[in-house]
Kinemage of the C-alpha trace (Angstrom):
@kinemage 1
@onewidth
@group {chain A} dominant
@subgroup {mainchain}
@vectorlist {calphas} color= white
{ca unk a 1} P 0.000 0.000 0.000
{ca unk a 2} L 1.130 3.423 -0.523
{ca unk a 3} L 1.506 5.532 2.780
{ca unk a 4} L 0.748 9.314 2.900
{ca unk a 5} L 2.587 11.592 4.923
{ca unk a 6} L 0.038 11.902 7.582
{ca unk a 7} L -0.291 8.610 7.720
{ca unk a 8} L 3.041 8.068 8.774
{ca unk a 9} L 3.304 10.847 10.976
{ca unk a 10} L -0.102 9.547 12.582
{ca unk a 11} L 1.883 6.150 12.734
{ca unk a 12} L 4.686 7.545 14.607
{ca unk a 13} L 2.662 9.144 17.457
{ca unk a 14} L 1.553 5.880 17.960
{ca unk a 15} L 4.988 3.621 17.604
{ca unk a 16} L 6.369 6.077 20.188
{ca unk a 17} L 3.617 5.468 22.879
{ca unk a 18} L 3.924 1.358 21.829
{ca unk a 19} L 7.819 1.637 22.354
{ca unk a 20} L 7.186 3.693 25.844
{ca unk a 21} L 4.903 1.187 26.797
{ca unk a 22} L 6.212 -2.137 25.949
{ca unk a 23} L 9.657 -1.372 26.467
{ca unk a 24} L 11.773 -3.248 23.933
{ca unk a 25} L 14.819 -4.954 24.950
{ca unk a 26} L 17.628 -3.952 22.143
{ca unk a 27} L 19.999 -6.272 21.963
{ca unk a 28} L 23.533 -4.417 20.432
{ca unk a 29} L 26.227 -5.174 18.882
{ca unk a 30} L 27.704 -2.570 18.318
{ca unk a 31} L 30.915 -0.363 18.175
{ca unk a 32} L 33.344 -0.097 21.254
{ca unk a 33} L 33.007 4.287 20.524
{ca unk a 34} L 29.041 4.411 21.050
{ca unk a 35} L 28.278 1.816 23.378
{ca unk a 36} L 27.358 4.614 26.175
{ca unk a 37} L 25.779 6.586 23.553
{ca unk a 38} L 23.410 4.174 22.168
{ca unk a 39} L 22.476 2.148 25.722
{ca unk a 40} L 21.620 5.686 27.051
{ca unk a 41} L 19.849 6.794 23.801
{ca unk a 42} L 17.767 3.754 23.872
{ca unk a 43} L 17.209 4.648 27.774
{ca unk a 44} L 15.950 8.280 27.148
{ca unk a 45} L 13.821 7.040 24.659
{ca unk a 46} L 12.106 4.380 26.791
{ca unk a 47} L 13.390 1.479 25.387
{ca unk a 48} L 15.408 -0.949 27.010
{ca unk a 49} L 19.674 -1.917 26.170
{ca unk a 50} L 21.562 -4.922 26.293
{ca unk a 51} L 25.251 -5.077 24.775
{ca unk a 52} L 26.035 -8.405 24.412
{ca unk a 53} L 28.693 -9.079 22.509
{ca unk a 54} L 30.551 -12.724 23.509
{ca unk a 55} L 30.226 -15.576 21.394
{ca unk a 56} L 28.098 -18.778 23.109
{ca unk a 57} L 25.827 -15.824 24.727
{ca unk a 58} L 24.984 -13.298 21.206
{ca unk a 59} L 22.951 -16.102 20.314
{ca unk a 60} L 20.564 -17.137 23.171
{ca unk a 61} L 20.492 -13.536 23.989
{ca unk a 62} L 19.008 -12.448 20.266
{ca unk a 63} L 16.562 -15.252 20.274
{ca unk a 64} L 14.656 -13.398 24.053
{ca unk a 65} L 15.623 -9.959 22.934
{ca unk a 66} L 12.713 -7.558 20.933
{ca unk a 67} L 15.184 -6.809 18.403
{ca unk a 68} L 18.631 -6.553 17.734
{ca unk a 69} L 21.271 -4.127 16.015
{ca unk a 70} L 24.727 -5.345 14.321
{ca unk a 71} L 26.783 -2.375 13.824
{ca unk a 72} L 30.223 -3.102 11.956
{ca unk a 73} L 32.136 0.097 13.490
{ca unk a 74} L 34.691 -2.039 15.661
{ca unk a 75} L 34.639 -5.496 14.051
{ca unk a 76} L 37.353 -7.615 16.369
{ca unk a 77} L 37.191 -10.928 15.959
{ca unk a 78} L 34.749 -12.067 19.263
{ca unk a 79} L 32.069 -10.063 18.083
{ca unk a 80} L 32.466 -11.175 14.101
{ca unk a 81} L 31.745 -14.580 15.842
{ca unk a 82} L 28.940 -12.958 17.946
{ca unk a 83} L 26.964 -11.619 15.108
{ca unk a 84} L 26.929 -14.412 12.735
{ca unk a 85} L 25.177 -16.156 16.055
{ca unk a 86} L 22.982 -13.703 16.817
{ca unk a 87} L 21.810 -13.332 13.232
{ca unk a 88} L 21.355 -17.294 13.214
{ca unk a 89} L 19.340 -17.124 16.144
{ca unk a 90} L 17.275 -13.749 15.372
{ca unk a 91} L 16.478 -15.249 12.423
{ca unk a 92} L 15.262 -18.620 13.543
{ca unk a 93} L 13.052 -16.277 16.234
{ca unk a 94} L 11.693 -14.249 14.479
{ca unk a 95} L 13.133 -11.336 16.035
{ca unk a 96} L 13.674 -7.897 13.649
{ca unk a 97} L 17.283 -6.990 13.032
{ca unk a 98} L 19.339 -3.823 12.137
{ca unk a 99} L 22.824 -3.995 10.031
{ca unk a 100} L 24.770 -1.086 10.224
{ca unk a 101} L 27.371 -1.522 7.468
{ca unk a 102} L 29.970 1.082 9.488
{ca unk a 103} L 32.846 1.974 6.867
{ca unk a 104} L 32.705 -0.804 4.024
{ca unk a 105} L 33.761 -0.323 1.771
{ca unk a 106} L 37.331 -0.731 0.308
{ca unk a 107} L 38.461 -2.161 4.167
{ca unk a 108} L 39.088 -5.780 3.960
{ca unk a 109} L 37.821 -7.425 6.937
{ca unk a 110} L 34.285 -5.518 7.804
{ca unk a 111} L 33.708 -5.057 3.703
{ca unk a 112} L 32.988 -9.024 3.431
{ca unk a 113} L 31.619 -9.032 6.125
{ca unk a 114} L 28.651 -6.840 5.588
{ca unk a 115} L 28.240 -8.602 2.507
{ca unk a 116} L 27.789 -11.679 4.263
{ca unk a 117} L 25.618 -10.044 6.843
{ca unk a 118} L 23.541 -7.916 3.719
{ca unk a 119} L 22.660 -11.517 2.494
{ca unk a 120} L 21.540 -13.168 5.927
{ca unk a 121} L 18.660 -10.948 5.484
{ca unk a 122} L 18.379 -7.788 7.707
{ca unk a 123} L 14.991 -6.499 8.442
{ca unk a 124} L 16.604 -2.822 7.988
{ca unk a 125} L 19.626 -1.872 6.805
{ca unk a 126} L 20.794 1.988 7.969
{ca unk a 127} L 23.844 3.886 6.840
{ca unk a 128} L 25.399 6.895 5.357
{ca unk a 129} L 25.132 7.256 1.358
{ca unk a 130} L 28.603 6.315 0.678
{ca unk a 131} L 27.825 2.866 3.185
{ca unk a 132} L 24.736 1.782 0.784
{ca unk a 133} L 26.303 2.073 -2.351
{ca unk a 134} L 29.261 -0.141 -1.066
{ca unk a 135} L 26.974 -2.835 0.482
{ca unk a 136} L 25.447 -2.957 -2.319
{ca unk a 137} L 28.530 -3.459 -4.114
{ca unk a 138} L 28.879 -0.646 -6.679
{ca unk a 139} L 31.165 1.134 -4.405
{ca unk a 140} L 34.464 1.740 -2.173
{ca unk a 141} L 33.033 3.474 0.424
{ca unk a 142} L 33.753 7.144 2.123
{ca unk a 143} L 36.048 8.493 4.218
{ca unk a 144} L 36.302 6.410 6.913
{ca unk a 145} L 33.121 6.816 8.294
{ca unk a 146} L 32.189 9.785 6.457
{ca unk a 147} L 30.183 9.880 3.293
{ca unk a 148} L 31.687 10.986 0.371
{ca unk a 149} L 28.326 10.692 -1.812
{ca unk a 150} L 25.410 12.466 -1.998
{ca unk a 151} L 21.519 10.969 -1.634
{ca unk a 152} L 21.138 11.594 -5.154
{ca unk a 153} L 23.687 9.182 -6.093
{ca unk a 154} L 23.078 6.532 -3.185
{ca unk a 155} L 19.022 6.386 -4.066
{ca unk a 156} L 19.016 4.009 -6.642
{ca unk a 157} L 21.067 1.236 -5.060
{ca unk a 158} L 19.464 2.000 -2.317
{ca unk a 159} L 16.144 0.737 -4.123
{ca unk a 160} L 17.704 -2.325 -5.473
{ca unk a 161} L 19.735 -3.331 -2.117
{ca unk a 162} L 15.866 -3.277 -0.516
{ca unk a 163} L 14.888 -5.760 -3.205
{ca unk a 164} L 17.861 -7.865 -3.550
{ca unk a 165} L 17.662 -8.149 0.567
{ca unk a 166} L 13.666 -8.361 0.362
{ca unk a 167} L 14.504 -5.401 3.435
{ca unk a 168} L 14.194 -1.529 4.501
{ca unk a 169} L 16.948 0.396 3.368
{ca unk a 170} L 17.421 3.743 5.169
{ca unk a 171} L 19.955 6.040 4.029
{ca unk a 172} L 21.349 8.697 6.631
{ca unk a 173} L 22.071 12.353 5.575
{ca unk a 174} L 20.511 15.985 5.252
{ca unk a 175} L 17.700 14.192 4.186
{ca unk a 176} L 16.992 10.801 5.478
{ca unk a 177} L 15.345 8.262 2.912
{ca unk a 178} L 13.434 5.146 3.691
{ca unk a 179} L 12.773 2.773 0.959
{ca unk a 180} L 11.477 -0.624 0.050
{ca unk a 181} L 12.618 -0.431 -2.981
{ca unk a 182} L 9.321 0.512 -4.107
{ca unk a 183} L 8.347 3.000 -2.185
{ca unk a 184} L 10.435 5.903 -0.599
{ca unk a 185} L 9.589 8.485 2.177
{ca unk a 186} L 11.720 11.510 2.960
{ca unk a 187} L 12.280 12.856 6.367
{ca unk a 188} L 13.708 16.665 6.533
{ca unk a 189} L 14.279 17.002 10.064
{ca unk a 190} L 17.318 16.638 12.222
{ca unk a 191} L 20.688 18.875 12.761
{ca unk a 192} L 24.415 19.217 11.889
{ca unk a 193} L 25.436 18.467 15.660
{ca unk a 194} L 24.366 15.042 15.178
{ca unk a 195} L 27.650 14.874 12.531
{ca unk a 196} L 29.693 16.452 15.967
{ca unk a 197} L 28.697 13.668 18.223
{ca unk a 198} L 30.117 10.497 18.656
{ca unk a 199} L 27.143 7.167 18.373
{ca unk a 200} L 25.026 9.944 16.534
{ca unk a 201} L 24.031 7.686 13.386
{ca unk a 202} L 25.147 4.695 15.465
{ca unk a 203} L 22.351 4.820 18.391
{ca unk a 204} L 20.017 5.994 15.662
{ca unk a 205} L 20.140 1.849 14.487
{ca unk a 206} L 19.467 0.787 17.737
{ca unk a 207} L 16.059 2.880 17.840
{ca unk a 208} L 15.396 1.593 14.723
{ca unk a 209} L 15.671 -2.186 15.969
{ca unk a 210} L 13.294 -0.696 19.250
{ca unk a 211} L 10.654 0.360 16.614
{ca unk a 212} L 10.930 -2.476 14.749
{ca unk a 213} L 10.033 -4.779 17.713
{ca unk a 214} L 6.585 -2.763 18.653
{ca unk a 215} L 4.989 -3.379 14.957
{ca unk a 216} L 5.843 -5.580 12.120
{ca unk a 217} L 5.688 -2.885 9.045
{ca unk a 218} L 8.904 -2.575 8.897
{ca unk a 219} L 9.138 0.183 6.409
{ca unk a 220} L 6.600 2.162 8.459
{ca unk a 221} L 8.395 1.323 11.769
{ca unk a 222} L 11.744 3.282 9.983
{ca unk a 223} L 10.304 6.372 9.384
{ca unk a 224} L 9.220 6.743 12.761
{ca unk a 225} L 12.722 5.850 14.364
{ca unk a 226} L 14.002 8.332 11.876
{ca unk a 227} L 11.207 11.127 12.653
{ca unk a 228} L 11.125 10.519 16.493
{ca unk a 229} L 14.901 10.560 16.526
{ca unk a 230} L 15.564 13.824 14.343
{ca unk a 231} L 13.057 16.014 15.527
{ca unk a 232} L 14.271 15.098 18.981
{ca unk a 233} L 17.720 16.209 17.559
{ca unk a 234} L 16.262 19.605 16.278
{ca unk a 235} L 14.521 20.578 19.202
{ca unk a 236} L 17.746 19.824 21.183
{ca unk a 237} L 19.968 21.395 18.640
{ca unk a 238} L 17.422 24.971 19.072
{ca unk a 239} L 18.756 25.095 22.490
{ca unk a 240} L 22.326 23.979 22.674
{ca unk a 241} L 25.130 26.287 22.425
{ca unk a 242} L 27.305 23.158 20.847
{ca unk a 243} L 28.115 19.778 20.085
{ca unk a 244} L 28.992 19.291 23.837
{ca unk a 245} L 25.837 20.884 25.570
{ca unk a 246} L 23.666 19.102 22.530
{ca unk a 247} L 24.690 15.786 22.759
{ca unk a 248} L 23.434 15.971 26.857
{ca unk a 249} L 20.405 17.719 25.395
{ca unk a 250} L 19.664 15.313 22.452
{ca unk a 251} L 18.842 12.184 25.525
{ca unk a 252} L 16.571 14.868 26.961
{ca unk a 253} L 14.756 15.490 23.975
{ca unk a 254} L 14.333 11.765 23.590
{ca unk a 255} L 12.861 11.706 26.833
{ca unk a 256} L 10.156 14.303 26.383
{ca unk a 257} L 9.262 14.066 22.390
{ca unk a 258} L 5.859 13.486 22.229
{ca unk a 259} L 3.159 13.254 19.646
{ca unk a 260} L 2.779 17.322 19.476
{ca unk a 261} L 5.729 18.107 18.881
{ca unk a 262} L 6.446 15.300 16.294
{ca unk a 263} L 3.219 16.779 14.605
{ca unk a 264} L 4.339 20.072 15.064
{ca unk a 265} L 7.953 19.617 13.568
{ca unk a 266} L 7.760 16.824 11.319
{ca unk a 267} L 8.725 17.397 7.835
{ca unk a 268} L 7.812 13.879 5.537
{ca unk a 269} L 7.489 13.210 2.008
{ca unk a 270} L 6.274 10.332 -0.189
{ca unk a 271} L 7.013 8.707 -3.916
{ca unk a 272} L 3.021 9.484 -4.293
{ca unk a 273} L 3.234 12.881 -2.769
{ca unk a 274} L 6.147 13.900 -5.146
{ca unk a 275} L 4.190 12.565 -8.194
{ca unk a 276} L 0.876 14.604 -6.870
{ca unk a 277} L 3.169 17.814 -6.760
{ca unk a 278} L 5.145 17.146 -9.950
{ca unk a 279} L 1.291 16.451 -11.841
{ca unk a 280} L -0.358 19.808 -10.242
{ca unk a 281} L 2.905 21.665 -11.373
{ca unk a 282} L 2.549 20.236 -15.019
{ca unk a 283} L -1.294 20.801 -14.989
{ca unk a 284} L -0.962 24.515 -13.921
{ca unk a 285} L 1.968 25.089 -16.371
């Protein structure tokens, strides 16, 4: 079905509440830089954080957890182990997953391994433009982990890694995009100081994998990660003086978004809303 923007935004007022209420354990495996970051991001937010990262406990622990996030920033070799067996066993649960292809690109130990990881079958997969292009193997990657292309150029292998992977694809930038490959929504919201703060995009995975757990439209689930987690940034980014005093802010704008202020502040677009504009621009002309 084709989502409108209200829709979504009417969806995301009500994945917030679910997450607040239900409290989903978010299992992470993630990068030794964010841990903090994302376990108190998850807090603020109402969710609940678990990093377990050892192999012959990754796997029990993703087949009780509400969802899980693999996040490639640190790859040593325990947690390589501790993914594959997490996947394994979120997979044979059930249980929604998040890959977070950190820096693949031209790198030789995480780059096959997020393309063995892309092809286990991630319910979502989040990163920067330069990140889905090289997952999706047209592509060498950015600078470190900074992009070094543009949405423009990331969108359509963005589209095909969601088909190939049968998965969300959510590209992280200016703009945020959310795609199934076919059909995209836009978020506009969010700040610069995210860019300034360490576990920024990072923790943003792990709210995906929160979101993911409280309803099983995956694609719909996304965009209100992405919406609750960058209007929270832009509210806490209109009262920060910088990248230090916003990052303390940012948890305390996760803890007090609620549905007015996502309705108030929320800036989303659709494939079908782009073709109504483009047609009434073409009629009028």
């Amino acid at each position: 079905m084709t989502r409108t923007p209200q829709h979504l935004l009417e969806f995301s007022v009500d994945a917030l509440q679910e997450v607040r209420r239900s409290a989903p354990l978010v299992h992470c495996i993630t990068n030794s830089v964010v841990v903090n970051f994302t376990a108190n991001a998850l807090l603020a937010l109402g969710a609940s954080a678990a990093m377990v990262d050892i192999p012959d406990e990754a796997g029990p622990f993703a087949a009780i957890a509400s969802g899980l996030l693999v996040n490639l920033g640190t790859p040593t070799a325990e947690q390589r182990t501790a993914m594959r067996e997490a996947v394994a066993s979120a997979t044979d649960a059930g249980t929604p997953w998040v890959l977070d292809p950190v820096a693949v690109g031209a790198l030789p130990v995480r780059t096959p391994l997020g393309f063995e990881l892309r092809d286990a079958g991630p319910t979502i997969i989040r990163g920067n433009a330069s990140e889905i292009i090289a997952v999706g193997g047209a592509g060498a990657g950015g600078r470190g982990v900074d992009a070094a292309d543009d949405l423009a150029a990331a969108e359509p292998h963005a589209r095909a890694l969601a088909l190939r992977t049968g998965g969300i694809v959510a590209v992280s930038g200016p703009v945020d995009l959310v795609t199934d490959g076919r059909e995209s929504v836009r978020i506009s919201n969010g700040t610069p100081l995210l860019t300034q703060v360490t576990g920024g995009g990072c923790a943003l995975g792990a709210v995906m994998a929160a979101f993911a757990a409280v309803d099983d439209d995956p694609l719909a689930t996304t965009v209100a990660a992405i919406t609750v987690y960058t209007v929270a940034a832009q509210r806490a980014a209109a009262r920060a003086s910088g990248p230090g005093s916003f990052a303390v802010g940012f948890l305390d704008a996760l803890a007090e978004i609620d549905g007015d202020a996502l309705r108030r502040t929320a800036v989303l677009a659709t494939d079908a809303a782009t073709d109504a504009a483009t047609d009434a621009t073409d009629a009028a002309s």
